[in-house]
C-alpha positions, 0 to 999 in steps of 0.5 A, spaced: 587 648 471 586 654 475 593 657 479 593 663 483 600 667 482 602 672 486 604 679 482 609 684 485 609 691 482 614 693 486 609 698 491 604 692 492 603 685 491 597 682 488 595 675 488 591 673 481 588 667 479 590 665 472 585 659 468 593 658 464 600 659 467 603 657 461 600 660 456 601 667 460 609 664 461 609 664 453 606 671 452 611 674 458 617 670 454 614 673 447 613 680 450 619 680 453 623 679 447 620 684 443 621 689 449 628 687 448 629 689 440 624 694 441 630 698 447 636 695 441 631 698 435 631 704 440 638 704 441 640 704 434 636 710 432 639 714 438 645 713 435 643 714 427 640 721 430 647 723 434 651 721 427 646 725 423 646 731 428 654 731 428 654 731 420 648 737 420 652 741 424 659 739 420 655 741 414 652 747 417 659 750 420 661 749 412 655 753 409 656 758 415 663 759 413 662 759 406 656 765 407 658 768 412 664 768 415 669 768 408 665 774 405 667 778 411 673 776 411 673 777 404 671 785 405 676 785 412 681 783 407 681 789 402 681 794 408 686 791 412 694 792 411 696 785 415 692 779 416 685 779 417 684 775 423 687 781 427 683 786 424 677 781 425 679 780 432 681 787 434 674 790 432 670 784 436 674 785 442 672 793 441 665 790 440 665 795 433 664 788 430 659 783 433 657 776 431 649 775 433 645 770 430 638 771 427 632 768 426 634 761 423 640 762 429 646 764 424 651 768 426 652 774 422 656 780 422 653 786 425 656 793 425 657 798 432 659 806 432 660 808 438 655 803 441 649 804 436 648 799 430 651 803 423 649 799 417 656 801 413 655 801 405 663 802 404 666 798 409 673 801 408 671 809 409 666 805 415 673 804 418 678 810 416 672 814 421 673 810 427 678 815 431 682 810 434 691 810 433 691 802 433 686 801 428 689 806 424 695 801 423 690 796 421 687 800 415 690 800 409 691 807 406 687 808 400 689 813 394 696 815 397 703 816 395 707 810 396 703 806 394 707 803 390 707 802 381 700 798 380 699 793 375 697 798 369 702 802 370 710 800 367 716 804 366 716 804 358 709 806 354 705 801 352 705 802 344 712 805 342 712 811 337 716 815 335 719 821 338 716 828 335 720 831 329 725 836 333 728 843 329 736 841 329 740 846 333 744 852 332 751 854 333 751 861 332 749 868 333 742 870 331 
């Protein structure tokens, strides 16, 4: 048994002679059902790779945090006399701190004096040579007066001794 089926592509219509319409039927029936759960086995992975993107990025923003940002925080801490997120903002706004990414797209902190890239060693001396009156401000001071008692240093000694013999006093003339 021989029909001929007229086949509609969209831009051109074809007329074919099939020997079995339904088999051919069957295997439409059957190929469009695999289609299907192809599009649905394809929508769930799409939305598998969405979840597992938004927790690498979750997990990369934490590790980002957690190596980059803290350590400099860390060290904005130890130099700075308020807290640091002034001193952090301050320094970005003056572009003397800048946040650029590397090879692998971290961020990292790059240093800036008077438009050059600098390489500080000691942070807080990086800083006190800045001659600027608002970052001035921001600085702690370091080794002055004023400071206040350390934690080592106390009113009384430490180990108490006793006071050094002293000669008796004389009431008289010599």
């Amino acid at each position: 048994m021989t029909e001929k089926l007229t086949l509609d592509t969209g831009t051109e219509t074809q007329e074919i002679e099939v020997k079995n319409p339904a088999a051919l039927i069957a295997k439409n029936k059957e190929l469009l059902t695999k289609l299907k759960q192809s599009q649905d086995d394809i929508a769930s992975a799409q939305v598998a790779l969405q979840a597992a993107q938004t927790e690498s990025a979750s997990w990369r923003k934490q590790w980002h945090d957690l190596s980059v940002i803290a350590p400099l925080d860390a060290a904005l801490e130890d130099a700075c006399v308020g807290p640091t997120k002034y001193l952090r903002a301050e320094l970005l706004e003056r572009e003397i701190l800048k946040l650029e990414p590397d090879a692998q797209g971290t961020e990292r902190p790059a240093w800036y004096l008077n438009g050059e890239r600098a390489t500080p060693v000691d942070l807080h001396k990086f800083l006190c040579d800045i001659a600027d009156p608002v970052l001035s401000k921001m600085i702690r001071a370091k080794n002055t007066s004023g400071s206040g008692a350390g934690s080592s240093s106390g009113f009384a000694p430490k180990t108490p001794t006793a006071p050094a013999p002293v000669a008796p006093p004389s009431f008289g003339l010599r």
